[in-house]
C-alpha positions in Angstrom: -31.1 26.1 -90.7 -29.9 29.6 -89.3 -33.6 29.8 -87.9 -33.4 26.6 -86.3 -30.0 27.0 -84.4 -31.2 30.4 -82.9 -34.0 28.3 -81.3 -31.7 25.9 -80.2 -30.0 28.9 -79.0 -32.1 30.3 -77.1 -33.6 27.0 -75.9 -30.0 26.4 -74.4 -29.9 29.8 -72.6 -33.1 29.0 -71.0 -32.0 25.8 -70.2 -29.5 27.3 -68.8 -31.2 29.9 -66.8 -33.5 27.5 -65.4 -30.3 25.0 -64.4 -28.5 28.3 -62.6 -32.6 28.8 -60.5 -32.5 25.1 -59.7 -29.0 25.3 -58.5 -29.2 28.5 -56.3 -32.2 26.7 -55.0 -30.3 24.1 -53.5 -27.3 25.2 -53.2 -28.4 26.7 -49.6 -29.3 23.5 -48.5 -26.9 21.5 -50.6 -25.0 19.7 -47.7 -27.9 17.9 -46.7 -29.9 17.5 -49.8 -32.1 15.0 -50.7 -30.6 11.7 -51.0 -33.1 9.8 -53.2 -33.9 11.4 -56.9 -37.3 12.3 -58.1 -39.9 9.9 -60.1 -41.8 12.3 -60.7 -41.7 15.9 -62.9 -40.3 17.0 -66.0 -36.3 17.8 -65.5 -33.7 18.9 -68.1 -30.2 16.9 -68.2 -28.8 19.6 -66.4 -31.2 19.9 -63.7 -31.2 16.4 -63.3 -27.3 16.1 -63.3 -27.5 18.6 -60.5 -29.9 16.6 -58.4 -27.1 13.7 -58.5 -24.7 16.2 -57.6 -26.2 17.3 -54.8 -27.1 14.0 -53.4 -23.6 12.9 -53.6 -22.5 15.9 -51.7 -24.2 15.6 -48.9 -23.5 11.6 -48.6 -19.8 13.4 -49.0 -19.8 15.6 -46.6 -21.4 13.6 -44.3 -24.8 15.8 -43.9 -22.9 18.6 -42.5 -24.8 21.3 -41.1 -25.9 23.3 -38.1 -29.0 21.5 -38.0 -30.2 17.8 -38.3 -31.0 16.9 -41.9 -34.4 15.0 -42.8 -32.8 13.8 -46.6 -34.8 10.6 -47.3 -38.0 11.4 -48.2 -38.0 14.2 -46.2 -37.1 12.1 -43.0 -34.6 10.8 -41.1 -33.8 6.9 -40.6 -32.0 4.9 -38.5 -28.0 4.5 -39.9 -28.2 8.2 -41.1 -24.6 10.6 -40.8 -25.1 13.9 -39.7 -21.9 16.3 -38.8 -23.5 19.4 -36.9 -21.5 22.1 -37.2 -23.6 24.2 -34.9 -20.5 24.3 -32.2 -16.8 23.6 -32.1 -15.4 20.6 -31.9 -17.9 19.6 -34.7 -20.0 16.8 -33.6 -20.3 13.7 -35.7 -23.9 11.9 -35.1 -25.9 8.8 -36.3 -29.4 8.5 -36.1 -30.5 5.6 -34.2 -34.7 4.6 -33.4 -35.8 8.3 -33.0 -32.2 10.1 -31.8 -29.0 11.9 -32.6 -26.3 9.2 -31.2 -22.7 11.1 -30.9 -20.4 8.7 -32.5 -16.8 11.3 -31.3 -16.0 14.8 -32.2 -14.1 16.2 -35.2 -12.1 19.6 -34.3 -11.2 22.0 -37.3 -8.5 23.9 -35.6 -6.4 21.0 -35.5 -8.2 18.3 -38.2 -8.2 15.8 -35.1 -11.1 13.4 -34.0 -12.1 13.1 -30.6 -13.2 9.6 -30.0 -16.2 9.1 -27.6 -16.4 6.2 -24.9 -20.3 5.2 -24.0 -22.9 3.6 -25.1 -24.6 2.1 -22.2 -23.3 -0.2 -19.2 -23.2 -3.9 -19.8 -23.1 -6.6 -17.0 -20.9 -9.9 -17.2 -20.8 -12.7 -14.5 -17.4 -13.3 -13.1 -15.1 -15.8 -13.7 -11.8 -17.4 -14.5 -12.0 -15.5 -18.1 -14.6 -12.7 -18.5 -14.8 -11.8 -22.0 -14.9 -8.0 -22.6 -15.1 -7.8 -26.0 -18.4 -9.9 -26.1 -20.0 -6.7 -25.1 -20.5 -3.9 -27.0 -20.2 -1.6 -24.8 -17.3 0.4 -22.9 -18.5 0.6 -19.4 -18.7 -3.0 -18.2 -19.9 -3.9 -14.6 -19.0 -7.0 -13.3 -20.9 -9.4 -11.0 -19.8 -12.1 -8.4 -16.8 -13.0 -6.4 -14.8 -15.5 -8.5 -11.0 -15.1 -9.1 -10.8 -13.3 -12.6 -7.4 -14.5 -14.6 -8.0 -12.7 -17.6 -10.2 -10.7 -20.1 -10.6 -13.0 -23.3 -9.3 -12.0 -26.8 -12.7 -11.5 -28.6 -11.9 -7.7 -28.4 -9.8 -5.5 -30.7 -6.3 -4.5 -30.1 -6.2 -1.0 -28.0 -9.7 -1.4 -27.3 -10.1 0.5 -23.9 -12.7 -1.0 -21.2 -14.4 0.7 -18.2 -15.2 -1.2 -15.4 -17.1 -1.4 -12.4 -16.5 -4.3 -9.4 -20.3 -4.7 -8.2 -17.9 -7.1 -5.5 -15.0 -8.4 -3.9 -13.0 -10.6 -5.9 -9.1 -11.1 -7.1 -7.5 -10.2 -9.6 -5.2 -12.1 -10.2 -1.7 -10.9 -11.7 0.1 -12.7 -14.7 1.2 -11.7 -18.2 -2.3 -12.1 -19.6 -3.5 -9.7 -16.8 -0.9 -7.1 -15.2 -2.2 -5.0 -12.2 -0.5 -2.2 -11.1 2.5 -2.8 -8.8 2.9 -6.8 -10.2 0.5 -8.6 -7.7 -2.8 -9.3 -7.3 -5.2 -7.2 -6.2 -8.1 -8.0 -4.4 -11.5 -5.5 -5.6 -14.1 -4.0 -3.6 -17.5 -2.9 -4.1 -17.8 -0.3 -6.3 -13.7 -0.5 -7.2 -13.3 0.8 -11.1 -10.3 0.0 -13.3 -9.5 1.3 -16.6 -8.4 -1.7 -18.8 -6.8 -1.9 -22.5 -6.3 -4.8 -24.5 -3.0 -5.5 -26.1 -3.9 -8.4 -28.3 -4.0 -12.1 -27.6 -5.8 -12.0 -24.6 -3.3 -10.0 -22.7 -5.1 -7.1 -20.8 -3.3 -4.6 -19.0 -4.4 -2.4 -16.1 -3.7 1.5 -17.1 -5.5 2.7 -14.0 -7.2 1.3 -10.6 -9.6 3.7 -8.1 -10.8 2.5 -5.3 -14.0 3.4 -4.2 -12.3 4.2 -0.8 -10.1 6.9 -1.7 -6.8 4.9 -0.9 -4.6 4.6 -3.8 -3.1 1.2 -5.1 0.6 1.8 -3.8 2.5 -1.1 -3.1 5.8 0.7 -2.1 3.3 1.2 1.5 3.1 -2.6 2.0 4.8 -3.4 5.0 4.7 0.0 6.7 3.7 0.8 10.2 1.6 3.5 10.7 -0.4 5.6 14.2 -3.7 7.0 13.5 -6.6 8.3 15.5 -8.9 6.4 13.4 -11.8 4.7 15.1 -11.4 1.5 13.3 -8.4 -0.3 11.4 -8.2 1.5 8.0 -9.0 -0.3 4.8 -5.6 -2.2 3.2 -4.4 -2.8 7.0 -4.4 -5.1 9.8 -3.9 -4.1 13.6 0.2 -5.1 14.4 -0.1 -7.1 17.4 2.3 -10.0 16.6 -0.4 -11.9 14.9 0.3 -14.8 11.8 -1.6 -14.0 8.4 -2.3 -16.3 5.4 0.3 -16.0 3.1 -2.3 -16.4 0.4 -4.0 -13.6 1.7 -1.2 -11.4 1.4 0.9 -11.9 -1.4 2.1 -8.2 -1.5 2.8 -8.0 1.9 4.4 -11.5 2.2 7.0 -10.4 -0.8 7.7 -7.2 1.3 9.2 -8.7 4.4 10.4 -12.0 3.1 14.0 -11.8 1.3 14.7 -14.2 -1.1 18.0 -14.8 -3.0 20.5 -17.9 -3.4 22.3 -19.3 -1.1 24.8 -22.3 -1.4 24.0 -25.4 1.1 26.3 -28.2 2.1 24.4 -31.1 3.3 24.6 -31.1 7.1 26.1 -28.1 7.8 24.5 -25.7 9.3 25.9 -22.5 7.5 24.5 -21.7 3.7 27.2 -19.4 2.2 27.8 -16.9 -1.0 24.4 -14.6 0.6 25.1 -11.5 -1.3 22.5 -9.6 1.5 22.3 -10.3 4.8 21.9 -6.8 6.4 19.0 -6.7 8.7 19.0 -10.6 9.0 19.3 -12.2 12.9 18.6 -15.0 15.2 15.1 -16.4 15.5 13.9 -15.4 11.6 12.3 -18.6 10.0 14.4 -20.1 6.6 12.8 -21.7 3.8 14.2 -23.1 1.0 15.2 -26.5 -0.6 17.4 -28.5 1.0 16.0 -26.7 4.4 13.9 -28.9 6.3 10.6 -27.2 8.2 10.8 -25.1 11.4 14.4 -24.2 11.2 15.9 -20.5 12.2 18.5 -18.6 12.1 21.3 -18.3 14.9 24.2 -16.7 13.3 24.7 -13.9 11.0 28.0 -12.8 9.4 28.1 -10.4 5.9 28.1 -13.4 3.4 26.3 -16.5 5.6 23.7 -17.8 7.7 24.0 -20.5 10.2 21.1 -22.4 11.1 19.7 -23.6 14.7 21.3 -27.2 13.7 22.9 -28.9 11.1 20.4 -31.2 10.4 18.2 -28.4 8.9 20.0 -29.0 6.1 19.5 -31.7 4.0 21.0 -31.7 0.2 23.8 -30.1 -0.8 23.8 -27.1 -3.9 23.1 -23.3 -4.6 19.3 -22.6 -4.9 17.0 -19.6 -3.5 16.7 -19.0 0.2 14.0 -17.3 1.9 14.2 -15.6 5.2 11.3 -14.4 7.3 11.9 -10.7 8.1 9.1 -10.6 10.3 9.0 -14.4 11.5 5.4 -16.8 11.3 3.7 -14.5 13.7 2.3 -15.5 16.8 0.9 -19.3 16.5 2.0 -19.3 12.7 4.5 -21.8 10.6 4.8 -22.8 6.5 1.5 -20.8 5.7 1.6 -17.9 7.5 4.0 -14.8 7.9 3.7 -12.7 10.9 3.0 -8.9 12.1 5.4 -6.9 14.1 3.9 -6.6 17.7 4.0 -2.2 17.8 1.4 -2.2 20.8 3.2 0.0 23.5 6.2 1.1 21.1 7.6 3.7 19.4 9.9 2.9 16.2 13.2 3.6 15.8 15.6 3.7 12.4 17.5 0.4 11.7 21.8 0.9 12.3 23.2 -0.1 9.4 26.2 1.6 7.4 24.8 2.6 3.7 25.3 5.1 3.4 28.1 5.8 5.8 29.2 4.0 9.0 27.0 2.5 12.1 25.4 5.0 14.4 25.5 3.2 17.3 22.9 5.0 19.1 21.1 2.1 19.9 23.7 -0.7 21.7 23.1 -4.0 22.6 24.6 -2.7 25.9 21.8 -0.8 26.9 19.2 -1.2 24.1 18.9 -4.8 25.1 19.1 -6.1 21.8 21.2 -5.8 18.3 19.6 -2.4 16.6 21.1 -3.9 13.5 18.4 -6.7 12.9 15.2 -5.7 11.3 11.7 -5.9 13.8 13.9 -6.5 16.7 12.1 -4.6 19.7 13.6 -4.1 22.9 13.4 -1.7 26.0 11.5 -1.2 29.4 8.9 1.3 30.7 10.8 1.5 34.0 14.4 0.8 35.5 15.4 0.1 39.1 18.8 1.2 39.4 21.0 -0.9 41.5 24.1 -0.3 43.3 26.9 -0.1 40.4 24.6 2.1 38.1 24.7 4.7 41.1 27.3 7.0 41.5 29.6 6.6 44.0 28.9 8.8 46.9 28.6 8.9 50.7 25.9 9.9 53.1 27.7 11.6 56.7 26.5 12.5 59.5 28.0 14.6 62.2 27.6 14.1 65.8 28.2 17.7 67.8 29.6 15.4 70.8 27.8 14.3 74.3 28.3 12.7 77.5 28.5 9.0 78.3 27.8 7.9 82.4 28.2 4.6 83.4 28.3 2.8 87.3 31.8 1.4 88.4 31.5 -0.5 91.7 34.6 -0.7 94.0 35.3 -3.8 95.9 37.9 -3.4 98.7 39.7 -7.0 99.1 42.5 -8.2 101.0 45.1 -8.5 97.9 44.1 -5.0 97.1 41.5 -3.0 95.1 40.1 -3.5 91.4 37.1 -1.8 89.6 35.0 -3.3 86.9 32.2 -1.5 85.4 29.2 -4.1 85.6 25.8 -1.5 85.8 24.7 2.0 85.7 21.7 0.6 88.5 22.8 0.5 92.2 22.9 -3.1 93.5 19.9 -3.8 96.2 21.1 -2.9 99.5 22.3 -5.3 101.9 24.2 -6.8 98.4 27.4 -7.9 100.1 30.2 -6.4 101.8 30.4 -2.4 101.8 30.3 -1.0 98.1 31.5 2.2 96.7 29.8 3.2 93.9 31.7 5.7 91.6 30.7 7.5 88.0 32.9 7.5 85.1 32.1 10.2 82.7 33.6 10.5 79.4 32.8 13.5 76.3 33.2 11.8 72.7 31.5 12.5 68.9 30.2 10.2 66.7 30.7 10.0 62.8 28.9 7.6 61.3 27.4 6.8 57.6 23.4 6.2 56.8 21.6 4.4 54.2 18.3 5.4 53.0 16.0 5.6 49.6 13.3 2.9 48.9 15.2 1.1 46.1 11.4 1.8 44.0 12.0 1.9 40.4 11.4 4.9 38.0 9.6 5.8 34.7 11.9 5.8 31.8 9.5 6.8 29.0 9.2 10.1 26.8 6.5 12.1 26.5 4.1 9.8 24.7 0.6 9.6 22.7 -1.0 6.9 22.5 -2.7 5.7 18.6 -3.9 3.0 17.0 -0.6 1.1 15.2 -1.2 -0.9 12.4 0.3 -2.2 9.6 -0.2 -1.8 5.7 -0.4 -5.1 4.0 -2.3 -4.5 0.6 -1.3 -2.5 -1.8 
């Protein structure tokens, strides 16, 4: 028995000799050891406990290593993990038909994972819903010119999207689909937007670039701006007093429209309780219900509007009132909304007292119109100034003093004598009885006042450069 347990013994230290080879032999390889076990060769318990091991680490540890692992059979397939290590952030890869796909990055300073976004670029047709999530992939390009509403709801929650208009189309703004600055926005080609899905269908723009250059800004809409540009920049329209589709420009339409309630009394005129009427005068277009079509604005006071006539209003009660900053435009009426006409002029800052009290720099007396009322325009190139915007003044001249001669002819009659002066040219002789012709001299100056200038007019304008003036009216 003693004889028998030394063999067993000695059988076990070999065993276990052999085990501690086996396992220094794969312990250098053993993230990325072979996955399937052997069919073949003669293994102790240990050894073959080991194998296992080993193959369960490296499906643990995800292959990791510095290079790719070849653990089936001594080749890769497709669906197999590899983490290479070979650099940091760690890259974590899946082999797919023949190559290395990187699935994100894991970085050990920190433990985080770096997602990556790729995979190809898919195509989708537009239209009223184009559904995102039926693609795979995050960069999308999409096709056509139809009005897109929305982005489905086949996609996960936060799932972020990529995409790229191939052409002009709208976008059109809701709660299943906000766009920067709350209105719709109307692509070009070659536009991106970064888009994120917040479940239920409802997609949100994080971020629109325009392959233009000119940033979506809708706080812009509405100004007028000079350039030396040798064409109307993208986003604007020339301002020559023209009428635009509302529907066109939504943006621009909200930014010089105001709209807020107003109370109406049925054929009166006035609609009171206006909480804003700054920058409001005669001539802007109302809207509104209870306002019948065409009607203006004649009066303005801090709480009211009067209308052009009292039949404008039609039905009595409190309900929202638009007024048309910037009028119809030339030629315009219930679809349009107009341009300001900036051809020829400069602009000047509105009077109005927030903060502070009116400047009155600008007076109707000799700006021509109120400076209070928004897109008014007023003022001349030239002025001919007439006799009361002269100052009072007087034009002598002096005369040093001369001679006067004139003829007096003396006729001797019966009753006695009497001159009259009648000619400084001597009758013809023979011209009656005996004359006696006499000079009468006499030294006088003359003062006297003279009028002159050509009553032309003259050039009133500043030193001036001329641009091209146009008008921002997308955002």
């Amino acid at each position: 028995m003693k004889r028998h347990l030394h063999v067993v013994a000695i059988a076990a230290i070999a065993g276990a000799l052999a085990a501690g080879a086996v396992q220094s032999l794969f312990s250098a390889l053993a993230d990325q050891s072979e996955r399937v076990l052997p069919t073949s060769g003669i293994y102790t318990g240990v050894q073959f406990s080991q194998l296992i091991g080993d193959s369960v680490r490296s499906i643990s540890t995800g292959n990791k290593g510095p290079t790719a692992p070849a653990n089936v059979g001594g080749s890769a397939v497709d669906g197999l993990e590899w983490i290479d290590d070979s650099s940091t952030p760690w890259l974590r890869k899946r082999y797919v038909s023949g190559g290395w796909a990187v699935e994100g990055a894991l970085d050990p300073s920190d433990s985080s994972y770096v997602g990556v976004i790729g995979g190809g670029v898919a195509s989708l047709s537009s239209a009223a819903t184009v559904d995102l999530g039926s693609v795979p992939q995050a960069n999308v390009t999409i096709t056509g010119t139809t009005t897109i509403s929305g982005f489905g709801s086949s996609a996960p929650v936060g799932i972020v999207k990529i995409i790229r208009f191939a052409d002009a189309l709208t976008l059109t703004y809701s709660s299943s689909l906000t766009v920067p600055g709350g209105f719709s926005l109307v692509t070009a080609a070659n536009d991106r937007a970064i888009v994120t899905h917040l479940g239920s269908g409802n997609w949100e723009v994080t971020q629109y670039t325009r392959a233009s250059g000119v940033p979506v800004d809708v706080a812009a809409v509405g100004k007028v701006e000079f350039n030396f540009a040798s064409a109307v920049p993208a986003l604007h329209v020339a301002g020559y007093g023209q009428a635009l589709t509302r529907t066109s420009y939504p943006a621009y339409l909200a930014k010089v429209t105001r709209a807020q309630n107003g109370t109406r009394t049925s054929g009166n005129a006035t609609i009171t309780s206006i909480a804003d009427t700054s920058g409001m005068g005669a001539g802007m277009p109302v809207e509104g219900t209870g306002i019948n079509a065409g009607c203006t604005i004649a009066v303005v006071t801090s709480s009211s509007i009067q209308l052009n006539s009292s039949s404008c209003v039609t039905a009595s009660g409190t309900s929202t009132v638009t007024v048309f900053l910037t009028g119809y435009g030339s030629g315009g009426g219930a679809t349009t909304v107009g341009v300001p006409d900036c051809r020829g002029r400069g602009l000047a800052g509105r009077d109005h007292n927030l903060p502070g009290s009116l400047a009155n720099r600008l007076t109707a007396s000799y700006f021509g119109s109120n400076s209070a009322v928004m897109a008014v325009a007023n003022g001349l190139e030239f002025h001919t100034l007439d006799a009361t915007e002269m100052p009072q003044h007087n034009h002598s001249i002096t005369d040093p003093g001369h001679v006067h001669s004139n003829a007096l002819r003396r006729d001797t009659v019966q009753s006695g004598s009497s001159f009259s002066a009648v000619s400084n040219t001597r009758p013809p002789s023979g011209d009656g009885p005996d004359l006696n012709w006499n000079t009468l001299q006499a030294f006088t100056g003359i003062t006297q006042t003279n009028n002159t200038g050509g009553g032309n007019p003259h050039a009133i304008v500043d030193p001036t450069i001329i641009a091209e003036c146009t008008v921002r009216v997308t955002p």
